[in-house]
N, C-alpha and C positions, 0 to 999 in steps of 0.2 A: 688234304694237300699239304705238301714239305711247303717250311718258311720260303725256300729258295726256290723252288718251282712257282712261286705265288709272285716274288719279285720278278723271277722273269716274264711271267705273262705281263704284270705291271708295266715293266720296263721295253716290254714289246709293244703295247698299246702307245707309250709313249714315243716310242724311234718312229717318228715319220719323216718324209724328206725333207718337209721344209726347217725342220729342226736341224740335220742334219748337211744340210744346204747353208746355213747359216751360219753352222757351227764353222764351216769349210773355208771362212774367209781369215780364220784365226792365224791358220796355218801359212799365209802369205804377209804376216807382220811379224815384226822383228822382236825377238827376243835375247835377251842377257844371258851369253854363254861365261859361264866361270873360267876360272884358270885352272879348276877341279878337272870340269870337265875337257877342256881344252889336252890336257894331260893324258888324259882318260882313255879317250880318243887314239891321242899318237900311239901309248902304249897297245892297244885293240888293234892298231895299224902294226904294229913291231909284229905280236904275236902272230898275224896273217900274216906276214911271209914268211913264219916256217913253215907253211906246207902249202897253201896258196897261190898261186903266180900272180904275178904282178897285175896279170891283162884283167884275172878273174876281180881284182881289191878293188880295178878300177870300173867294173861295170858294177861290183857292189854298192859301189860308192859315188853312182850314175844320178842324177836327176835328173825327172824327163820336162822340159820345158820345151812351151809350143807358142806357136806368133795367134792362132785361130784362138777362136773365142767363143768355137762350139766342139764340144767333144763327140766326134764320130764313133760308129760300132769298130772300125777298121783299125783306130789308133788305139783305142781301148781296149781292142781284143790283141793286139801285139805286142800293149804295154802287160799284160799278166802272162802273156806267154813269155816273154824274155822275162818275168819276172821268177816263173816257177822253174823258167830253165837255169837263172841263178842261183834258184833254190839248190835243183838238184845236181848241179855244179857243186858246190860246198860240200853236203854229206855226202857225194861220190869220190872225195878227194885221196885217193890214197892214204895211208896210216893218219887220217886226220883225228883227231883226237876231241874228246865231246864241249871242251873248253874252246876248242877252236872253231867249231860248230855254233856255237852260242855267239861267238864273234863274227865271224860272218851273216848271221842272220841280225848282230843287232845294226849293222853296218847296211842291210838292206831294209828294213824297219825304219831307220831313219830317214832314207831317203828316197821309199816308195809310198809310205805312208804316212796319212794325216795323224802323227802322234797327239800332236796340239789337240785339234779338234775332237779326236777319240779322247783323251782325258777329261776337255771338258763336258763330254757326254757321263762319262763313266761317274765320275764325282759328282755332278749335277750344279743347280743354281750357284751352289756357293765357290763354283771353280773361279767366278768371275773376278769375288772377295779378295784372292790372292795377288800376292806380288808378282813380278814376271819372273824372278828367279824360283819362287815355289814351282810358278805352272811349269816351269823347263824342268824343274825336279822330279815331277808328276812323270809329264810326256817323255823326257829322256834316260831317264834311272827306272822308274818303278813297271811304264809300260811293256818296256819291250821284255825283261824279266816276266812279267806275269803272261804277255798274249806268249813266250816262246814254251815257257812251262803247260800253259792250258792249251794249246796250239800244235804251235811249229818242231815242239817234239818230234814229234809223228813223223813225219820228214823223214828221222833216221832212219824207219823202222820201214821206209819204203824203198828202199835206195836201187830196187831191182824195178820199180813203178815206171807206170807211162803217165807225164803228165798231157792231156789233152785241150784242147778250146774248143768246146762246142757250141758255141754261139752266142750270141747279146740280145740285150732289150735297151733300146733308149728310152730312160727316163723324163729327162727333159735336154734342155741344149746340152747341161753341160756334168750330166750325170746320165752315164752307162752302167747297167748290170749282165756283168762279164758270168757267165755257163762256163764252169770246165769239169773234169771227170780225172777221178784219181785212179789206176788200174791196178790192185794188188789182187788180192787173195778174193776181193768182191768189190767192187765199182763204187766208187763217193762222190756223190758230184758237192761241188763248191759252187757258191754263188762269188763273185765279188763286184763291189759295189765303189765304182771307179768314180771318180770326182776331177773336172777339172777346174783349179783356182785361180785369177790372176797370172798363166801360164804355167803352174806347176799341174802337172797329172798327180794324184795320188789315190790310196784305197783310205778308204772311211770306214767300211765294214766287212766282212769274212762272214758268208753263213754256210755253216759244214751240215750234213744232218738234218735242216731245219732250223738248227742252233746260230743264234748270231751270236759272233762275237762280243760289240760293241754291249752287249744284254748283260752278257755274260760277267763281263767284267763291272760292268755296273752291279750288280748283284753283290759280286765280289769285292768292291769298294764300300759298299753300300754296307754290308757287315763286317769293314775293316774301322770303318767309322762311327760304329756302333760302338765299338769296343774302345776307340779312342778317336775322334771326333779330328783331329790335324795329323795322323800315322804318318804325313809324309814329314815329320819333324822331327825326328828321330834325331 
């Protein structure tokens, strides 16, 4: 058995919910944005409306907040469907360009998804160690790069695709896992694994295939720290 197929079974024994559940309250405390990032940002904002409309930057750039303090299958299954229909909003955009693609998904990444909480999965115990400007380093720089490269690529390569929701499973109050089906050339279904925080909705993990995400990328960290033990110091 490959090194990396051994960590991810590892790292699959490890993802349970309540790991996961716990991880999820990260993402509702406050972190130190730079003026790096601050910048970062506006200019990602410039570059979307050359070819983006206004209406699409603002549902990108959407957070779903709620007053309830259980997450139903109804809001959880609406909240990935307007999610993937943002998706496929962006890569259908007319002459859009793959730099602008990349901008719009990182613009939905931040603020559909538990970044916070998937970093400190992916890195493991010593995510804790760090300062809050590292962990926003982690979650806002190195994430959304690696889940779009391992990921949300794909996306483009779908742009004639139905996306579907086929149904949910409640987890517990406040974790639903959202069923949908990708229709190209041969059917994919996707799990997502919806989280609600403190009033913020967001996903915590993507399983394609079988494949979770959150695994994935641990694996992937896992032998970027092997190699250099702090890589996000660059």
């Amino acid at each position: 058995m490959r090194k990396l197929e051994l960590q991810i079974i590892i790292a699959s024994i490890l993802f349970c919910e309540a790991s996961v559940a716990r991880l999820a309250t990260n993402d509702s405390q406050s972190y130190k944005v730079t003026e790096k990032q601050t910048k970062t940002s506006k200019n990602l904002e410039q570059k979307l409306f050359q070819r983006l409309s206004k209406e699409l930057v603002e549902k990108l750039k959407k957070e779903y907040k709620t007053d309830t303090e259980k997450l139903d299958k109804k809001e959880a299954e609406n909240f990935i469907r307007e999610l993937g229909s943002n998706a496929f909003e962006v890569v259908r955009t007319k002459d859009i360009d793959l730099n602008e693609v990349k901008a719009g998904f990182d613009l939905l990444l931040k603020n559909r998804f538990g970044l916070m909480s998937i970093a400190g999965f992916a890195i493991g115990p010593s995510f804790k160690s760090l300062n809050q400007e590292e962990k926003a380093k982690i979650a806002n720089d190195y994430l959304p790069k690696d889940l779009y490269n391992q990921f949300l690529s794909k996306f483009d390569s779908y742009k004639t695709s139905k996306f579907t929701v086929t149904g949910s499973k409640v987890k517990s109050y406040r974790h639903v896992e959202v069923e949908s089906q990708l229709t190209a050339d041969k059917n994919i279904k996707i799990v997502w694994s919806v989280y609600l925080s403190k009033g913020s909705i967001r996903v915590y993990d993507v399983v394609s295939g079988g494949v979770s995400a959150s695994n994935i990328l641990r694996s992937i960290y896992t032998e970027r720290m092997q190699t250099k033990k702090d890589f996000w110091r660059n």
